[in-house]
TIMAR-940744 format. One record per residue (C-alpha): residue number from 1; residue in three letters; x, y, z. Coordinates in steps of 0.02 Angstrom, whole numbers, plus 50000, padded with zeros to 5 digits. Layout:
! residues N
<atom NUM; "ALA"; <X; Y; Z>>
...
! end
This chain:
! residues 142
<atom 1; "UNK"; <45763; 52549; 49325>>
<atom 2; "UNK"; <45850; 52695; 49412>>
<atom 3; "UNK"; <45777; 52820; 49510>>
<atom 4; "UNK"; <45783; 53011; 49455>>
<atom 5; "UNK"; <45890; 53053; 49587>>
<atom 6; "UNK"; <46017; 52923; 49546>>
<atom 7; "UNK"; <46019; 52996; 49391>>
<atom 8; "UNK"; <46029; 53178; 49452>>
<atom 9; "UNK"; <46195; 53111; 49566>>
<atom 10; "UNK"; <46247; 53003; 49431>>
<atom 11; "UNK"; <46247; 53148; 49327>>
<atom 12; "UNK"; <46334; 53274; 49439>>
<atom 13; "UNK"; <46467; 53178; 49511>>
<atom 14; "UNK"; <46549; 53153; 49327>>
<atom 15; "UNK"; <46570; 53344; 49312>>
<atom 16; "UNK"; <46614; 53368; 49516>>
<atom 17; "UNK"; <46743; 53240; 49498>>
<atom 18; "UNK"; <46841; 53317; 49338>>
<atom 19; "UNK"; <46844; 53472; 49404>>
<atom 20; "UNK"; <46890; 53409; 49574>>
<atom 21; "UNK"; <47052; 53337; 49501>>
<atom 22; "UNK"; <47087; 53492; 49398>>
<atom 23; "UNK"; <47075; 53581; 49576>>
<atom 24; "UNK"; <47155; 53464; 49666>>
<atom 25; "UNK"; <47328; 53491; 49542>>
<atom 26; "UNK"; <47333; 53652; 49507>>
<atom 27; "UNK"; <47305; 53698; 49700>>
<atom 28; "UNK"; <47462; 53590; 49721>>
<atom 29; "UNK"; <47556; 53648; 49587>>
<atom 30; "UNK"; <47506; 53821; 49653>>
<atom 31; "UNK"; <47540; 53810; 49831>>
<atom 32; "UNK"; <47620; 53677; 49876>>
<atom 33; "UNK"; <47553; 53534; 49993>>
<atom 34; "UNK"; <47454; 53659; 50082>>
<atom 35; "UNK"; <47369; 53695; 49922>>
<atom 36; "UNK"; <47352; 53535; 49918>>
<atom 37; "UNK"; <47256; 53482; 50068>>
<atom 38; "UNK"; <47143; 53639; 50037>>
<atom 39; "UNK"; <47069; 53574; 49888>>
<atom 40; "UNK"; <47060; 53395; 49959>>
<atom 41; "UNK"; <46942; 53456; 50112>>
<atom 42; "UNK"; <46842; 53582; 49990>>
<atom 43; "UNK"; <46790; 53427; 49874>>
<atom 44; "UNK"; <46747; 53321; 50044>>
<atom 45; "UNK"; <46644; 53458; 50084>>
<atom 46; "UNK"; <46543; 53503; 49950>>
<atom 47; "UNK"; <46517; 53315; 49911>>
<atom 48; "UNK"; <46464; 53277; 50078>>
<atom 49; "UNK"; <46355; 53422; 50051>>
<atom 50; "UNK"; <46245; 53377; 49895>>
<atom 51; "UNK"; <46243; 53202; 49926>>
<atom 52; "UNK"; <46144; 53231; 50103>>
<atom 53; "UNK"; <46042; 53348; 49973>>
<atom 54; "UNK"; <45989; 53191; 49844>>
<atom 55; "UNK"; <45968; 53082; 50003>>
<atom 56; "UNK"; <45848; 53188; 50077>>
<atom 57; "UNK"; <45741; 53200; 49933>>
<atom 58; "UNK"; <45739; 53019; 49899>>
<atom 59; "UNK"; <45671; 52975; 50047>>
<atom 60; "UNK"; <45560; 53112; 50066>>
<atom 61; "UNK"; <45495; 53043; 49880>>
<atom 62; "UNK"; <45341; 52972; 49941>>
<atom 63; "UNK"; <45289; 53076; 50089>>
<atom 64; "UNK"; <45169; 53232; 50060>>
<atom 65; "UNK"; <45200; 53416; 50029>>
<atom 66; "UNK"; <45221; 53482; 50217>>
<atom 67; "UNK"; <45353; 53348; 50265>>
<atom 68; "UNK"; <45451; 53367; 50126>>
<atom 69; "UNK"; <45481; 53549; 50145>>
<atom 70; "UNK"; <45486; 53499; 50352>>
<atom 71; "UNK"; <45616; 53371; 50283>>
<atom 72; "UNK"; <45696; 53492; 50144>>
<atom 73; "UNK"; <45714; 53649; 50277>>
<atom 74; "UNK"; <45804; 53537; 50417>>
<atom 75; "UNK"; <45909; 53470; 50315>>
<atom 76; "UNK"; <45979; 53635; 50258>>
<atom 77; "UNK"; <45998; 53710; 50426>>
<atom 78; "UNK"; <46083; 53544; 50484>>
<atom 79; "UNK"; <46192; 53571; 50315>>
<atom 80; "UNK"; <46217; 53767; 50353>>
<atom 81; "UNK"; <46257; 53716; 50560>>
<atom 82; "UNK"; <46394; 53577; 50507>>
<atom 83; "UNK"; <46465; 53693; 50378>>
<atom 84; "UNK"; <46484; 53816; 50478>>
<atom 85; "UNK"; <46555; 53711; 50636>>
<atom 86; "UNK"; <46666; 53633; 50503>>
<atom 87; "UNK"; <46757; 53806; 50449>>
<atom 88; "UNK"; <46774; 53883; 50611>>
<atom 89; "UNK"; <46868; 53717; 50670>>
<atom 90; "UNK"; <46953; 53721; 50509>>
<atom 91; "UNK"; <47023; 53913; 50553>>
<atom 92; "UNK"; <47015; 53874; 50755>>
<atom 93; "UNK"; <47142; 53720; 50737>>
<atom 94; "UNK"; <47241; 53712; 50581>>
<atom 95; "UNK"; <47376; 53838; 50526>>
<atom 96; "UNK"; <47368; 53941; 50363>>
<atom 97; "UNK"; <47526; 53843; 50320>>
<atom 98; "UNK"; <47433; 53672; 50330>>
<atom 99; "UNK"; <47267; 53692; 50234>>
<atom 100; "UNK"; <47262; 53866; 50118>>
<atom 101; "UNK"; <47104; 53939; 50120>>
<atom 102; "UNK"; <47121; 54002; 49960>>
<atom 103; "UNK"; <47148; 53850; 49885>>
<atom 104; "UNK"; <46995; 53790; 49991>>
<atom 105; "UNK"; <46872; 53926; 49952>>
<atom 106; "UNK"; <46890; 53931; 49753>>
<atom 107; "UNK"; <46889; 53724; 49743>>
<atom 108; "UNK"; <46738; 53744; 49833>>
<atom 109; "UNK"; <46648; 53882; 49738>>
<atom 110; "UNK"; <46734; 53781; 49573>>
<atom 111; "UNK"; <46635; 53603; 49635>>
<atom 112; "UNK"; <46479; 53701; 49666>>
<atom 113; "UNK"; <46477; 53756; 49502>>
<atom 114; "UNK"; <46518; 53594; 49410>>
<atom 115; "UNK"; <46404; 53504; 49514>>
<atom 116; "UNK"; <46261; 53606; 49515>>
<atom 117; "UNK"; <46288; 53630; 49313>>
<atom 118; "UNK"; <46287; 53422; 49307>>
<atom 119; "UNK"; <46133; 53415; 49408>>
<atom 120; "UNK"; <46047; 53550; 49325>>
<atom 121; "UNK"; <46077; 53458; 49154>>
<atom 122; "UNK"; <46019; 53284; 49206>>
<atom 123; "UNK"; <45865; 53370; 49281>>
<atom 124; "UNK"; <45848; 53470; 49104>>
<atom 125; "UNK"; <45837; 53293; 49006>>
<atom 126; "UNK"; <45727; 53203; 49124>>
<atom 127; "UNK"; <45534; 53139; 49089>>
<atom 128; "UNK"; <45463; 53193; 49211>>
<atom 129; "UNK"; <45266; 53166; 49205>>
<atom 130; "UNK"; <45192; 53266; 49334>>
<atom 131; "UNK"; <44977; 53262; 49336>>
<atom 132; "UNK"; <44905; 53452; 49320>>
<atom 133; "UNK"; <44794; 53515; 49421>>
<atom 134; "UNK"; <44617; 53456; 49397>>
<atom 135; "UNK"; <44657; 53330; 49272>>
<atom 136; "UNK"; <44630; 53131; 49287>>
<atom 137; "UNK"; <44783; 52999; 49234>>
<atom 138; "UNK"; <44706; 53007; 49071>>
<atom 139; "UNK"; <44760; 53195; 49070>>
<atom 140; "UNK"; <44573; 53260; 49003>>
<atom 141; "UNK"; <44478; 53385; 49148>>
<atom 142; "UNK"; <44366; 53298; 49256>>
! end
């Protein structure tokens, strides 16, 4: 049986992917190779992006609270630090005629979107049985 969060990336790479290739032509038949190499390094990115996302909450599956936020909060920072190292080398050492960033920046916000809306409607049909507060696996109060 598959985990939830194989079924969460599962789930948002169908969506990611589509819209990736919908990106990926019209940015060339927009602007050119340029265009085209824009949306190419947008879709690495945000890919790279989430996927670090599902594997740091599958392995923090099974450890408590404190270290999954600990986990969950260095993650994002490491996330936010490459990011932003990534686009300043991206406008440090490539010309506006090689990658467009405009091309870049609305493939990215476009995968964002599509992947977030896949993951969000996995997550929505999931069974997830989580215990309440208070209550025994039985689910009457103790």
């Amino acid at each position: 049986m598959s985990s939830n969060e194989s079924k969460l990336l599962r789930a948002a790479f169908i969506p990611t992917f589509l819209t990736s290739g919908f990106a990926i032509l019209i940015s060339t038949f927009v602007r050119g190779f340029s265009g085209f190499l824009g949306a190419v390094l947008a879709q690495f990115v945000v890919i790279i992006f989430f996927v670090i996302h599902i594997a740091v909450s599958r392995m923090t599956r099974n450890l408590d609270p404190i270290s999954t936020m600990a986990m969950a909060l260095f993650s994002y920072f490491a996330k936010l630090f490459a990011l932003g190292l990534l686009l300043w080398a991206i406008a440090k050492y490539t010309d506006r005629a090689t990658v467009d960033r405009a091309a870049f920046g609305i493939t990215a916000v476009a995968l964002t979107v599509a992947w977030l809306w896949g993951e969000i409607a996995s997550f929505m049909k999931l069974r997830l049985h989580l215990p309440l507060p208070g209550q025994n696996q039985a689910g009457s109060k103790e």
